[in-house]
TORTORTOR-733612 format. One record per residue: x, z, y of N, C-alpha, C in turn. Coordinates in Angstrom, 3 decimals, padded with zeros to 6 digits. Example, Ala and Ser with C-alpha at 12.3 -4.5 7.8 and 13.67 -1.06 7.14 Angstrom:
TORTORTOR-733612
013.190;007.800;-005.690;012.300;007.800;-004.500;013.200;007.800;-003.300
012.850;007.080;-002.250;013.670;007.140;-001.060;012.900;007.870;000.030
//
This chain:
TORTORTOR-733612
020.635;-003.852;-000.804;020.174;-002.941;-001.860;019.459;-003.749;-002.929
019.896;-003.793;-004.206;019.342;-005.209;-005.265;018.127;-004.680;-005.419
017.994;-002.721;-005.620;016.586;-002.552;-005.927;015.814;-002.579;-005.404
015.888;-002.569;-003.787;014.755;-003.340;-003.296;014.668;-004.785;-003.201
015.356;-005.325;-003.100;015.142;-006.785;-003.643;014.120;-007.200;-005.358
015.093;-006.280;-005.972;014.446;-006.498;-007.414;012.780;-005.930;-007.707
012.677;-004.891;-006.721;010.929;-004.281;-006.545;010.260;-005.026;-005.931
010.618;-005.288;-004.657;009.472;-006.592;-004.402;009.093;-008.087;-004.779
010.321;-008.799;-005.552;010.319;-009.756;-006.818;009.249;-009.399;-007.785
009.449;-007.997;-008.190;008.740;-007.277;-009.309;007.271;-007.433;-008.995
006.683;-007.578;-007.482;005.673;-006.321;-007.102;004.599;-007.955;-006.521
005.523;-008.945;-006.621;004.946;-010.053;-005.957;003.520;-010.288;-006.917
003.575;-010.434;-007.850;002.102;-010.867;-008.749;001.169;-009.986;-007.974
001.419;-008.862;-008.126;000.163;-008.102;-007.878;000.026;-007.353;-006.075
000.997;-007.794;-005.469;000.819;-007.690;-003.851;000.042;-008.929;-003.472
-001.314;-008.749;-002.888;-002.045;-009.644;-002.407;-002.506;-008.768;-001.024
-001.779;-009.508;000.222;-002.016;-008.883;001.312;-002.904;-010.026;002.279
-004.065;-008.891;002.862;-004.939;-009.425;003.563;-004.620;-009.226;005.464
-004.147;-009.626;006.077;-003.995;-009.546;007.416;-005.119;-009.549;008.148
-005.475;-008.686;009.171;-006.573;-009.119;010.128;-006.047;-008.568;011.471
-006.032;-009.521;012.363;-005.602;-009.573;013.903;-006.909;-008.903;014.469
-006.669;-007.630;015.385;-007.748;-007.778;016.028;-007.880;-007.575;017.638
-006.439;-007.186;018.106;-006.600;-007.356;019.715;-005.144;-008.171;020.071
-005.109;-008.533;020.846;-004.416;-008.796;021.456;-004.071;-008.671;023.559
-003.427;-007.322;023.546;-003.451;-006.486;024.752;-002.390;-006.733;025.559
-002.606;-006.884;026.923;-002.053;-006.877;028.119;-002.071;-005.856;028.719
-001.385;-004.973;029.327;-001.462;-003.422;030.151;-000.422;-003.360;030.998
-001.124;-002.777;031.791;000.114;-002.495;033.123;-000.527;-000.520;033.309
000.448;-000.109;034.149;000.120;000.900;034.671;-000.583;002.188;033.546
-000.851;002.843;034.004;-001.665;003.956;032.837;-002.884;003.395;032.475
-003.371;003.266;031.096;-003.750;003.170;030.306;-004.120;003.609;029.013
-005.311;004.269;028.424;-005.381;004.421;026.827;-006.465;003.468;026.371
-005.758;003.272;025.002;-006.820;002.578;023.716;-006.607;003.163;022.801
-008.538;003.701;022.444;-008.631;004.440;021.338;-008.935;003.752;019.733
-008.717;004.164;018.447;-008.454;003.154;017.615;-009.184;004.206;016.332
-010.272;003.948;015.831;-010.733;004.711;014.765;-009.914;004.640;013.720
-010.260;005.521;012.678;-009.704;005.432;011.208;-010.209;004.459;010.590
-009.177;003.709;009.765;-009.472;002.560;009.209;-010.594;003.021;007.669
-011.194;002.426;007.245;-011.650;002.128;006.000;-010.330;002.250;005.097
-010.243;002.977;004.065;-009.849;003.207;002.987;-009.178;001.805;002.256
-007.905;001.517;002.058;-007.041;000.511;002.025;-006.553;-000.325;002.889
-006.801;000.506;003.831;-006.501;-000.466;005.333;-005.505;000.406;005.858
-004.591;-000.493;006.619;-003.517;000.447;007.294;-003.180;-000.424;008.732
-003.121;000.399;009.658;-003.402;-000.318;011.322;-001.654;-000.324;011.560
-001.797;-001.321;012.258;-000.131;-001.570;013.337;-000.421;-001.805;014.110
000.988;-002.055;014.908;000.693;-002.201;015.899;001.862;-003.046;016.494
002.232;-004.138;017.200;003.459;-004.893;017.454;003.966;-004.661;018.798
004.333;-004.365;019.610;005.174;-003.957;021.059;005.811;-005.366;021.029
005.527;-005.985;021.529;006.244;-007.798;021.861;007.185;-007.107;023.543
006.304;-006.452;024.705;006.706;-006.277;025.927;006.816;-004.999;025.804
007.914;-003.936;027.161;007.454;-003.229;027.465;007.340;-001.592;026.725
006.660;-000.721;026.732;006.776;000.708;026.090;005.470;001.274;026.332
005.312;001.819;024.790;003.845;002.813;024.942;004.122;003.521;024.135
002.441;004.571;023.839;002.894;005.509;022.919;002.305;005.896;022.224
001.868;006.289;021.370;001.020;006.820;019.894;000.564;008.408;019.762
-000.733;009.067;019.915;-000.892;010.059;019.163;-001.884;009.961;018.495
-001.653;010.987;017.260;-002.520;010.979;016.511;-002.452;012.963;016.466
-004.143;013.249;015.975;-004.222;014.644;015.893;-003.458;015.245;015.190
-002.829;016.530;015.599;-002.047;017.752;015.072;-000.614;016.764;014.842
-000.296;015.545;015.373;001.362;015.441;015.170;001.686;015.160;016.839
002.894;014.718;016.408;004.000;014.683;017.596;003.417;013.143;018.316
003.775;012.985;019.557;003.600;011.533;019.994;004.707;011.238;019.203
004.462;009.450;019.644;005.192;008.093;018.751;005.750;007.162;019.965
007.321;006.934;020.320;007.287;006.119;021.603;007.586;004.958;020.911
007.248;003.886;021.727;007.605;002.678;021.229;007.973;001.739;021.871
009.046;001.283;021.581;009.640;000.169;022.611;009.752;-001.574;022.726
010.012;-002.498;023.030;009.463;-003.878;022.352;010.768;-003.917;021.626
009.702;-004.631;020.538;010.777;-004.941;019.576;010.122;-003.974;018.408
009.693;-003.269;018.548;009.053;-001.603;017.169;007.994;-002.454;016.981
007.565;-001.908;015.871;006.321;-002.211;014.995;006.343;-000.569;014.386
004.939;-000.620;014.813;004.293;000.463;014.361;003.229;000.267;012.766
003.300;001.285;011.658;002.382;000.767;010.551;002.021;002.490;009.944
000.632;002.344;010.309;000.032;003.786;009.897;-000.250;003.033;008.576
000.413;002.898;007.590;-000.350;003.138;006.256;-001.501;003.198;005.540
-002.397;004.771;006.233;-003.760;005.160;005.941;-004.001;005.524;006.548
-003.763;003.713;007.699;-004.942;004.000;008.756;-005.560;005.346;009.780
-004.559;006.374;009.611;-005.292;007.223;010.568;-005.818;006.435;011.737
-006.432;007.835;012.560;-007.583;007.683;014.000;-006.130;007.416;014.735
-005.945;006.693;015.845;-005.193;007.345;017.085;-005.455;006.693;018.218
-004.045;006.704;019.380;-004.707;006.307;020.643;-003.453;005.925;020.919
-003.394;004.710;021.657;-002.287;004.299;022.064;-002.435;004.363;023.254
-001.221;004.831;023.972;-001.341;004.876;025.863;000.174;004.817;026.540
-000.276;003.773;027.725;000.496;003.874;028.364;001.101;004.738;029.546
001.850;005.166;030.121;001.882;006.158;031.541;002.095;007.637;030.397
001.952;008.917;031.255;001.847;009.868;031.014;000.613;010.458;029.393
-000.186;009.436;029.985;-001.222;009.817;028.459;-002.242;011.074;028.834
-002.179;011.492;030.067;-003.027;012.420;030.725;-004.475;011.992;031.225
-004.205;010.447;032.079;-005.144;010.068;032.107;-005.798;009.079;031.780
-006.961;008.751;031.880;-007.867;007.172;031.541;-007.110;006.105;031.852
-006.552;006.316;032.706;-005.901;005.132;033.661;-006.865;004.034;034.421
-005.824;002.538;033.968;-006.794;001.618;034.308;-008.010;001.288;033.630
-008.952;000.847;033.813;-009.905;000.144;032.703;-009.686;-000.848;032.152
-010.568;-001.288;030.685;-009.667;-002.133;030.440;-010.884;-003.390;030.040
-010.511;-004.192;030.566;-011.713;-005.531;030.176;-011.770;-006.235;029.043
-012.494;-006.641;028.134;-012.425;-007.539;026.149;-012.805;-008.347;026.893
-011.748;-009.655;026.303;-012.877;-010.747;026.306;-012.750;-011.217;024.642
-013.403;-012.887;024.506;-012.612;-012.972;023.372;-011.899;-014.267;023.300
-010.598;-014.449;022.101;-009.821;-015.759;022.367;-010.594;-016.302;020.662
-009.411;-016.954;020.526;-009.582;-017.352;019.180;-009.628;-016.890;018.232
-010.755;-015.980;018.023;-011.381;-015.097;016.822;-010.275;-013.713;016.807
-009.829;-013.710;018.140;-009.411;-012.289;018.219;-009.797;-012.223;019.672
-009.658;-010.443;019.708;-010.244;-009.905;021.308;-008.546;-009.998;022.196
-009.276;-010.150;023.414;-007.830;-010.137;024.386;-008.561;-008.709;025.219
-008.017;-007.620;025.047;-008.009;-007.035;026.023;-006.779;-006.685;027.071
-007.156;-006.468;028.526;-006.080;-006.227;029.499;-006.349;-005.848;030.220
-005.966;-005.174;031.092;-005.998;-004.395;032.453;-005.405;-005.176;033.633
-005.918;-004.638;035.161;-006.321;-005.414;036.109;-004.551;-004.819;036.849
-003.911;-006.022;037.870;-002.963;-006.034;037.724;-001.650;-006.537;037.163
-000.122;-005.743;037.422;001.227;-006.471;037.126;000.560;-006.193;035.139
001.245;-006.964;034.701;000.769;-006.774;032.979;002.581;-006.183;032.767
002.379;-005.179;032.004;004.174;-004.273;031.522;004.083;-004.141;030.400
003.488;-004.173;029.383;002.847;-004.232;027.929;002.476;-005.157;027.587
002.712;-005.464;026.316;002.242;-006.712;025.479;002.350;-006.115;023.716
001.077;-005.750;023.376;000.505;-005.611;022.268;-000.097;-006.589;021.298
000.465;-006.615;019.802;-000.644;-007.524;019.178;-000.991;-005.960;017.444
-002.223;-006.057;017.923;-002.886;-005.063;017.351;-003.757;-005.278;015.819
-003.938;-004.741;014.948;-004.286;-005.207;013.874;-004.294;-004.271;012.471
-004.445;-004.679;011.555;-004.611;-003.882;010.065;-004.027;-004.901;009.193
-003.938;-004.002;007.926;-003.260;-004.753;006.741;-003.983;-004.711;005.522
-005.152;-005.145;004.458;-005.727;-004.825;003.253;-004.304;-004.926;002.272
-004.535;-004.075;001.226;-003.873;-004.618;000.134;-004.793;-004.061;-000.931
-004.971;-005.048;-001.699;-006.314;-004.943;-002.617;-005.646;-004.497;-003.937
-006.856;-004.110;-005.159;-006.699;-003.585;-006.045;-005.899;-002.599;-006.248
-004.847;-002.602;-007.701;-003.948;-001.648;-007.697;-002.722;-001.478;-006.452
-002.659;-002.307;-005.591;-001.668;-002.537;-004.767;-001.979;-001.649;-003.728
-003.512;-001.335;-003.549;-003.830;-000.614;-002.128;-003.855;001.130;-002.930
-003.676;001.571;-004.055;-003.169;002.804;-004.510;-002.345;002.893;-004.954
-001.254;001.797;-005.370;-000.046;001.963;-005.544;001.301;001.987;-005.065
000.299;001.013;-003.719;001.562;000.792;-002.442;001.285;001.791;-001.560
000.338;001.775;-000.819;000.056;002.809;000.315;000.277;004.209;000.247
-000.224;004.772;-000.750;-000.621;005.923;-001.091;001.283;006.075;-001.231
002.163;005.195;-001.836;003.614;006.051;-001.860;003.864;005.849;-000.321
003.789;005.494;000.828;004.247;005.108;001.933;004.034;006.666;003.040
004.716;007.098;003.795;004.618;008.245;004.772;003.589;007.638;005.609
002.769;008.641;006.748;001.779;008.810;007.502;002.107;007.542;008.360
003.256;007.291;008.887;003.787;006.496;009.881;005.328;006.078;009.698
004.793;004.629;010.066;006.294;004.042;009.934;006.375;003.153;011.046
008.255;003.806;011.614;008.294;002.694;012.986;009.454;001.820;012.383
009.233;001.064;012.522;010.750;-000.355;012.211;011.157;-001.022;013.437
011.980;-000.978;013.642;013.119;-001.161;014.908;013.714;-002.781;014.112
012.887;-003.931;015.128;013.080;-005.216;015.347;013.952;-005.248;015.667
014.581;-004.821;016.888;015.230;-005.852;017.672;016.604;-006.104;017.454
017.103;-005.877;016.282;018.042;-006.243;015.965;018.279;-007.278;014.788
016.794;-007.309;014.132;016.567;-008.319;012.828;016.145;-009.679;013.355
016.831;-010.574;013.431;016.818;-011.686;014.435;015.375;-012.328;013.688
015.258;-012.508;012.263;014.078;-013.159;011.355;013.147;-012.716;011.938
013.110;-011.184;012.202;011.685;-010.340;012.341;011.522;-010.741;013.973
012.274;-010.456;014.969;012.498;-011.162;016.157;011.726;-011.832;016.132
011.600;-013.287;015.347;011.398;-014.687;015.914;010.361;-014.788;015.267
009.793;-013.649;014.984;008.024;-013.779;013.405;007.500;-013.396;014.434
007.962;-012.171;015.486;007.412;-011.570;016.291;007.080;-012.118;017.998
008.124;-013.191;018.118;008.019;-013.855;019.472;006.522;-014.737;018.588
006.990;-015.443;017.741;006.035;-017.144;017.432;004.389;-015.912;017.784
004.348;-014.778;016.651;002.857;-014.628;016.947;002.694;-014.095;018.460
003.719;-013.769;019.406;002.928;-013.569;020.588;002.773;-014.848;021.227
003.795;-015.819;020.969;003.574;-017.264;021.737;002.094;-017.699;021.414
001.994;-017.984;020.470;000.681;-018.460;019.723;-000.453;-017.669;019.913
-000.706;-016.125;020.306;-001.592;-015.443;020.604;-002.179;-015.906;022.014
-000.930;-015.627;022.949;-000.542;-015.972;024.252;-001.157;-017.063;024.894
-000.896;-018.506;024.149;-001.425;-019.644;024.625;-002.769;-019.659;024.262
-003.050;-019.068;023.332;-004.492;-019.222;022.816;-005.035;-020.608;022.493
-004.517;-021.530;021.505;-004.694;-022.783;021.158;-005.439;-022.821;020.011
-006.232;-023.309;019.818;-006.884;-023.762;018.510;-006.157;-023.741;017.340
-006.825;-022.545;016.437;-005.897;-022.269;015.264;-004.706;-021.413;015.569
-004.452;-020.871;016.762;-003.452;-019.790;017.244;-003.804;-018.365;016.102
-005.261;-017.449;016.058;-005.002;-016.462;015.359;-004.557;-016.963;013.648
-005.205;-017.978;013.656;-005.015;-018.238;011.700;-003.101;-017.962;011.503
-002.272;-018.878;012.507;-001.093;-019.029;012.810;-000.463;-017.520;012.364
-000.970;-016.781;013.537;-000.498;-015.457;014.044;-000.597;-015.105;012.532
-001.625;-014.845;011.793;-002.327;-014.166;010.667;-000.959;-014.154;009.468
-000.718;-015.385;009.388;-000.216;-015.717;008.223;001.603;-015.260;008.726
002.136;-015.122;010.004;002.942;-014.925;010.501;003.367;-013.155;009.844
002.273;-012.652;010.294;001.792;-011.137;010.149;001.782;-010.705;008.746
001.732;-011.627;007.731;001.960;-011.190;006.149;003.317;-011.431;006.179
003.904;-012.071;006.443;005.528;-012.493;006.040;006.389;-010.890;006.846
005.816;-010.935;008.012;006.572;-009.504;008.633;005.948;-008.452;007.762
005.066;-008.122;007.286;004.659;-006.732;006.676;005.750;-007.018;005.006
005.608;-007.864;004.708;006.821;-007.975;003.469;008.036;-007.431;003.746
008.710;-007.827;004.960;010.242;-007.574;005.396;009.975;-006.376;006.288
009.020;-005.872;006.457;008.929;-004.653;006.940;009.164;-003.841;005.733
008.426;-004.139;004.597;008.510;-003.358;003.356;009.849;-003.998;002.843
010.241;-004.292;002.827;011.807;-004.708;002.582;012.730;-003.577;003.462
012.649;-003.730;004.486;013.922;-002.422;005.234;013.398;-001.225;005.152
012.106;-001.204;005.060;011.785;000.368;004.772;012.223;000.848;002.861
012.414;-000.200;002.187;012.920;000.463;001.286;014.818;000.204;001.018
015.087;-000.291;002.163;016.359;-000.272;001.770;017.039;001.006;002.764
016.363;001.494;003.499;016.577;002.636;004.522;016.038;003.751;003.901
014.759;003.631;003.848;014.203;005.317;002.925;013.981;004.715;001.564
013.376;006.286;001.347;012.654;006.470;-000.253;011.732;006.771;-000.275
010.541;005.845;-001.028;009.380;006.590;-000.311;009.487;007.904;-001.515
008.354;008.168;-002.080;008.466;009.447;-002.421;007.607;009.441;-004.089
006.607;008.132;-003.826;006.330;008.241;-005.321;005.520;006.960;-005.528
004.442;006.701;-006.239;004.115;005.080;-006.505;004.401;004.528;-007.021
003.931;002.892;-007.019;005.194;001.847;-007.618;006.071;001.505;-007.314
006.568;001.403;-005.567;007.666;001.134;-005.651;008.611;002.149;-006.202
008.594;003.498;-006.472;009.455;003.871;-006.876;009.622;004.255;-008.120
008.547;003.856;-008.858;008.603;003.232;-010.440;009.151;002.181;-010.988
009.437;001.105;-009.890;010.229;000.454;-009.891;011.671;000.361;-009.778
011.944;001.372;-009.291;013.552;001.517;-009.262;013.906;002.593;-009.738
013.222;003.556;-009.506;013.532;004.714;-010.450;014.168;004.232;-012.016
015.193;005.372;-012.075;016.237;004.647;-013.687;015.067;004.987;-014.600
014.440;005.998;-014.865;013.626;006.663;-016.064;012.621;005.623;-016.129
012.268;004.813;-015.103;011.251;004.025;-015.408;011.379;002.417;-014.697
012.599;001.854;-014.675;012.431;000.410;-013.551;012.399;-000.116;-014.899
013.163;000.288;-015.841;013.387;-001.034;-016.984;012.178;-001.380;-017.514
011.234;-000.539;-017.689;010.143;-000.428;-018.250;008.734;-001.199;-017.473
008.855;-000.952;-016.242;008.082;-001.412;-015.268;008.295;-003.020;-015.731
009.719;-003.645;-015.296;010.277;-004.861;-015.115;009.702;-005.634;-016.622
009.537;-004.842;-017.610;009.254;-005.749;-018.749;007.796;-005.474;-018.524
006.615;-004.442;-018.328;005.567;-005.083;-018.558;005.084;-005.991;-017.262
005.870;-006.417;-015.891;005.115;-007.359;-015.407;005.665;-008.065;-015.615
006.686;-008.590;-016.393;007.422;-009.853;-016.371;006.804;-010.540;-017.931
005.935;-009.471;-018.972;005.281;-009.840;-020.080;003.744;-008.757;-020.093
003.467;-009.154;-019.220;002.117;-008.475;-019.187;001.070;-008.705;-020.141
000.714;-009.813;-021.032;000.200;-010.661;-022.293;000.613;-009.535;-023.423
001.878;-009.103;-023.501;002.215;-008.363;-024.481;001.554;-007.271;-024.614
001.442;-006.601;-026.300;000.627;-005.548;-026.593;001.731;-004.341;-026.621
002.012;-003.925;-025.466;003.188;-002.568;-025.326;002.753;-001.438;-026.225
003.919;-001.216;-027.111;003.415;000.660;-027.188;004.314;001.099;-026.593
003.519;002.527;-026.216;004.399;003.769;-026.023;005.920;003.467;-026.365
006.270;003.400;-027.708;007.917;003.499;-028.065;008.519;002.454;-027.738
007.925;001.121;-027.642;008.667;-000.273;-027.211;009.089;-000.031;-025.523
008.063;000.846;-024.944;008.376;001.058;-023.565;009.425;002.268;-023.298
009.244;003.108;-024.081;010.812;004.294;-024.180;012.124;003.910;-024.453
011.762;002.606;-025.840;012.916;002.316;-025.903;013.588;001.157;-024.919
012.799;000.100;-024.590;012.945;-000.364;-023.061;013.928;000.791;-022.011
013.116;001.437;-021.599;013.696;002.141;-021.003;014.845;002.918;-021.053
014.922;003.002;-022.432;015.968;004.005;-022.849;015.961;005.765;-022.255
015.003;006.036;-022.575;014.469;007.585;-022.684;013.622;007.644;-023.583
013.280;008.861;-023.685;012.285;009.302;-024.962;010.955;009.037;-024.374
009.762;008.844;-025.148;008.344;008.916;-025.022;008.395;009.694;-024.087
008.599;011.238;-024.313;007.526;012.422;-023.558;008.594;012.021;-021.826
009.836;011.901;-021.614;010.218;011.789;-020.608;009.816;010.361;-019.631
009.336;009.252;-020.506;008.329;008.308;-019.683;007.495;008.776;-019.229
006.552;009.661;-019.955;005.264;009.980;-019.794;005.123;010.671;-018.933
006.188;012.040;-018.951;005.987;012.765;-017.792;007.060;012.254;-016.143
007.403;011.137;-016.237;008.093;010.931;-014.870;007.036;009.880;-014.494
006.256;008.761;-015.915;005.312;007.834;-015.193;004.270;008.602;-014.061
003.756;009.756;-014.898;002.711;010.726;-014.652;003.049;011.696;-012.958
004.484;011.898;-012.856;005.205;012.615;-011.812;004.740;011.400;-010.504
005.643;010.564;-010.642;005.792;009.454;-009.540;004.535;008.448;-009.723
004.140;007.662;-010.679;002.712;007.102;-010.400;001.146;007.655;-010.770
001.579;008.824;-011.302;-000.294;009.521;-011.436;-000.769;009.004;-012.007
-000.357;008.010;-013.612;-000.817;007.654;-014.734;000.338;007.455;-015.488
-000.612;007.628;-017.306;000.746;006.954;-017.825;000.868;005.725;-018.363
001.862;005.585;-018.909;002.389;004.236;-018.595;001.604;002.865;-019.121
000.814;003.465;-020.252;000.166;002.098;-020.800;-001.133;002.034;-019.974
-001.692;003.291;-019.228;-002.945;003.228;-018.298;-002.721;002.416;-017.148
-000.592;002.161;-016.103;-000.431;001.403;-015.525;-000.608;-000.073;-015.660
-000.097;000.250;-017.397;-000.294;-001.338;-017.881;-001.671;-002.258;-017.351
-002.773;-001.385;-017.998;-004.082;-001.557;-017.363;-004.262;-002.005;-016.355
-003.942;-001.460;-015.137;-003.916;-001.321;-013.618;-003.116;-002.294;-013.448
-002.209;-003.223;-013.917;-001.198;-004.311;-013.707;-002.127;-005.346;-014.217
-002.417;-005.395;-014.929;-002.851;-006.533;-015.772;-004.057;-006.765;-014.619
-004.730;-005.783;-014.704;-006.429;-006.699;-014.072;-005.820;-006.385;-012.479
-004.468;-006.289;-011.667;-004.208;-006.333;-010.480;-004.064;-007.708;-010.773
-003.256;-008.089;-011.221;-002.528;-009.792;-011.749;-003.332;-010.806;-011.816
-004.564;-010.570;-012.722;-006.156;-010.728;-013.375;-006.613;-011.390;-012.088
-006.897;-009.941;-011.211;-007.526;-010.591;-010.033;-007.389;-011.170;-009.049
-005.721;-011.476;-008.466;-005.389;-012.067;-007.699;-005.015;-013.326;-008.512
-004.640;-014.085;-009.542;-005.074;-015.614;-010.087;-006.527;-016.013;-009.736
-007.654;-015.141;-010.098;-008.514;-015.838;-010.425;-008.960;-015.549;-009.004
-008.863;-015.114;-007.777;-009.669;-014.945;-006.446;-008.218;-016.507;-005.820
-007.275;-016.550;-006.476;-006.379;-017.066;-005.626;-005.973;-018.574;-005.843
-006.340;-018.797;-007.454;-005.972;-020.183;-007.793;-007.682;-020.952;-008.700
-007.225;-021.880;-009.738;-008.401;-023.302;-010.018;-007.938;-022.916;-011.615
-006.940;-021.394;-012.195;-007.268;-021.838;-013.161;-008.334;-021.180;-014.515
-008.583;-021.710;-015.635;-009.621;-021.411;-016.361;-009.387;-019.441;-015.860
-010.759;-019.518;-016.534;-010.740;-017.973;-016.851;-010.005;-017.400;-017.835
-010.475;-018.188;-019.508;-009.788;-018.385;-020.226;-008.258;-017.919;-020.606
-008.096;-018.692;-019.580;-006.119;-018.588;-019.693;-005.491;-017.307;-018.988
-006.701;-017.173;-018.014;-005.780;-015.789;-017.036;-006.286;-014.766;-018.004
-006.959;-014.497;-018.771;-007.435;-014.018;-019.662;-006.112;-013.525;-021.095
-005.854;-014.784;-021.297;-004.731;-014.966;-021.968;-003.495;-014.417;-021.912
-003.099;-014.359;-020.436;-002.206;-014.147;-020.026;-001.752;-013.062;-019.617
-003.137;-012.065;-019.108;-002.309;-010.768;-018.753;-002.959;-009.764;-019.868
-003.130;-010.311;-021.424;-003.244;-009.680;-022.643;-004.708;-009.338;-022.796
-005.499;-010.337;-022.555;-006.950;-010.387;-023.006;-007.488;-011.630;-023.794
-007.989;-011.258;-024.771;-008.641;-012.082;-025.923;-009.519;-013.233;-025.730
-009.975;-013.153;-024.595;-010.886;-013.651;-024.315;-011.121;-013.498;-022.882
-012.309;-014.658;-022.367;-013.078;-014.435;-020.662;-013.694;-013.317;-020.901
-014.540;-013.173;-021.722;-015.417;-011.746;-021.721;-014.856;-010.829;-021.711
-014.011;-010.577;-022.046;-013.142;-008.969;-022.379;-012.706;-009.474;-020.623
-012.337;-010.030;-020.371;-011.435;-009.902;-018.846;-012.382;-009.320;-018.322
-013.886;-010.520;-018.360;-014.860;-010.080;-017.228;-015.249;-008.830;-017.494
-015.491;-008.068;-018.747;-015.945;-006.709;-018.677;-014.946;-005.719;-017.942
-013.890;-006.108;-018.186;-012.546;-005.571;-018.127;-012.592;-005.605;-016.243
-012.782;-006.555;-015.685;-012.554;-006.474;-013.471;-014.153;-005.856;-013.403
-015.405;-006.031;-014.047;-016.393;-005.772;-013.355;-016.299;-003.695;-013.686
-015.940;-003.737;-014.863;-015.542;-002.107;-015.105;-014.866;-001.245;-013.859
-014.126;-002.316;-013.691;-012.426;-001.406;-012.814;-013.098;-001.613;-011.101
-013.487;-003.111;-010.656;-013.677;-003.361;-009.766;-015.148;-003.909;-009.436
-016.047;-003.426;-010.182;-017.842;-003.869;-009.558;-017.899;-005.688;-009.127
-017.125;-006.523;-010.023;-017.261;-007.589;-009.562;-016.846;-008.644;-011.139
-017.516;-009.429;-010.873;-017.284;-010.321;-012.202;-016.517;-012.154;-011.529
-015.418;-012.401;-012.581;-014.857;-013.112;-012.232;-015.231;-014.363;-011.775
-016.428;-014.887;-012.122;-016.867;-016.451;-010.817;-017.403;-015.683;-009.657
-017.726;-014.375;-009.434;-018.385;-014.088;-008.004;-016.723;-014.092;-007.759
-015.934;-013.210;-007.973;-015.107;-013.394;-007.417;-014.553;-014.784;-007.038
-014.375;-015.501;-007.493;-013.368;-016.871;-007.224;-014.603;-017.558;-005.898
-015.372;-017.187;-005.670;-016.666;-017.998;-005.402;-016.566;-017.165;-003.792
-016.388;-015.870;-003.721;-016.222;-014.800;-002.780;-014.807;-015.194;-002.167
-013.929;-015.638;-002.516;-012.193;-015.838;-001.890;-012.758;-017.406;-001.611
-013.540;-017.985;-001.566;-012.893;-019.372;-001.025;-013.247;-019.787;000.300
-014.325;-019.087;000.950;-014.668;-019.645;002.039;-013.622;-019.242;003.423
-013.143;-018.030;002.788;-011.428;-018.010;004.151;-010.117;-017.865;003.346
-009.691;-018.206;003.939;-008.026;-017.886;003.647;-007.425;-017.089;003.433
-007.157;-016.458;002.287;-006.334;-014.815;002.172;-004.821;-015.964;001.352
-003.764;-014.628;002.103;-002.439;-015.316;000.980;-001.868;-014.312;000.296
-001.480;-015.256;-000.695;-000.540;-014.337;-001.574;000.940;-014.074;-001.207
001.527;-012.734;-000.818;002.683;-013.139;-000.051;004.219;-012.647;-001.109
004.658;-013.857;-001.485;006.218;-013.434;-002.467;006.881;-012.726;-001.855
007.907;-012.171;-002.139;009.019;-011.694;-001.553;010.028;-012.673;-001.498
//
C-alpha cells in the first residue's frame, strides 16, 4: 500500500517515540497481572514471545492472545492480563529486578513469556497519532518473519539478562511499534488524525508539501490549490479528520519538528528556527515555551542524559 508507506516517510520528522520496558514475565498455571491506566500519551503493550493469555479491560469483551500477538492499547487503558480461566488469583507472583527492568514470575513449569511495557509519543505526535488509533490493537506476528526476529532478539536479550540487555530490548521495541504502525495501516483505516490526513485525497497533497517545506509561509489558497480543492473543502475535511485547520496544523508541525531537532541533535537554535519558518531563536523559543511550558536549552539540556530515538520509517 504506497500510502502507507508514503505516511510514515511523511510522519518521520515529527514521530519521536519514547519506549519504556517495564516487566518482563514468566507464568505458568493461573495467574493475573493487574496494569493501571497509563498517563496521558502513553499507550501499554504487551508482547506474547510464549504460550497464551488474556486481556480484560472494563465494560469490553476479553482479548486472547497467542505467541507471536502483540497487544497495543493506544490510551493506555486500566486492564488485567491473566492466565487460566481468569476467575481466580491463581499463582502468586514474585518481582525481582534485572537490568533496569522488573522480572516477574510465578513458582513452577513457566507456559508464558511476556515482555510488558508502554510507548510515549511526544508533542503533536501523541494527539495526532494516538488519538486516530482504536481502543486496542492486536497484530498477528507470526507470520512477519522481520517482526518474528525483533521479537525473539528482545526476548533473548531480556532472557539472558546481560549488561545493556534492556537498552538493547528498548531500541528493538521502537523499530516494532513503527512496523506495527505500518500493517495496521495497510490492513485498517484508522478513522481520523494525521495519518489519515495524510492519505486522505482532499488533504495528502497538502499535508506532503507543508512537511516536506515547513520554512515556507503557506496560505490558505497555496494549500487548496496544492491540493486541488477549494479553500472551504480543506477547511472543513482538515477540521472533520484532524480537529484543526490547516494552517493551525501547520503550527502543530512546525514546533513538533522544532522540538524533536533541538531535544535530538547539536544544531544552532538559530537554524532550527530557520527552518521550520521562524525568524529568529526568540520567536521559536516563545513559540515551544507557549505550546509546550519549556524553552529550548532546558530542553536540549533535559534529552541528553538518556537515550530517546528518533524512529524513520
Amino acid at each position: 500500500m504506497a500510502e502507507a508507506r508514503d505516511a510514515l516517510t511523511a510522519l518521520a520528522p515529527v514521530l519521536r517515540v519514547r519506549p519504556e520496558l517495564q516487566d518482563f514475565c514468566r507464568f505458568g498455571g493461573d495467574w493475573r497481572s493487574s496494569h493501571d491506566a497509563e498517563a496521558q500519551g502513553w499507550a501499554a503493550f504487551h508482547v506474547v514471545t510464549r504460550g497464551a493469555c488474556s486481556v480484560e479491560r472494563p465494560e469490553r469483551p476479553p482479548v486472547s492472545l497467542q505467541a507471536g500477538d502483540v497487544l497495543l492499547l493506544p490510551h493506555g487503558d486500566g486492564h488485567v492480563i491473566y492466565g487460566g480461566d481468569g476467575r481466580r488469583s491463581g499463582r502468586p507472583i514474585a518481582t525481582s529486578q534485572g537490568d533496569a527492568i522488573s522480572i516477574k514470575q510465578t513458582e513452577g513449569d513457566v507456559e508464558t513469556v511476556l515482555i510488558c511495557g508502554r510507548l510515549h509519543l511526544e508533542s503533536a505526535s501523541e494527539n495526532l497519532v494516538l488519538r486516530a488509533l482504536p481502543s486496542a490493537i492486536v497484530l498477528k506476528l507470526a507470520g512477519d518473519d522481520t517482526c518474528s526476529r525483533l521479537v525473539e532478539l528482545m526476548r533473548q536479550e531480556l532472557d539472558r539478562d546481560r549488561s545493556g540487555a534492556a537498552a538493547i530490548a528498548r531500541d528493538l521495541a521502537s523499530a516494532l511499534f513503527v512496523m506495527m504502525l505500518r500493517q495496521y495501516l495497510e490492513t485498517d483505516r484508522p478513522a481520523g488524525g494525521l495519518l489519515v490526513l495524510l492519505t486522505a485525497r482532499e488533504t495528502g497533497r497538502a499535508m506532503a508539501a507543508m512537511l516536506g517545506d515547513p520554512a515556507r509561509a503557506w496560505s490558505l489558497d497555496e494549500l487548496a490549490a496544492v491540493a486541488a480543492v477549494s479553500r472551504a473543502t480543506l477547511v472543513r475535511t482538515f477540521r472533520k479528520i484532524g480537529g484543526m485547520a490547516p494552517l493551525a496544523f501547520l503550527t502543530e508541525m512546525r514546533l513538533a519538528i522544532a522540538r524533536n531537532r533541538v531535544a535530538q541533535t547539536g544544531e544552532p537554535f538559530a537554524e532550527i528556527a530557520l527552518s521550520v519558518g521562524y525568524q529568529s531563536e526568540t520567536a521559536l523559543s516563545r513559540a515551544l515555551h507557549r505550546r509546550f511550558k519549556v524553552r529550548p536549552g532546558a530542553l536540549r539540556r533535559a534529552s541528553r542524559p538518556s537515550v530517546e530515538l528518533t524512529v524513520s520509517a
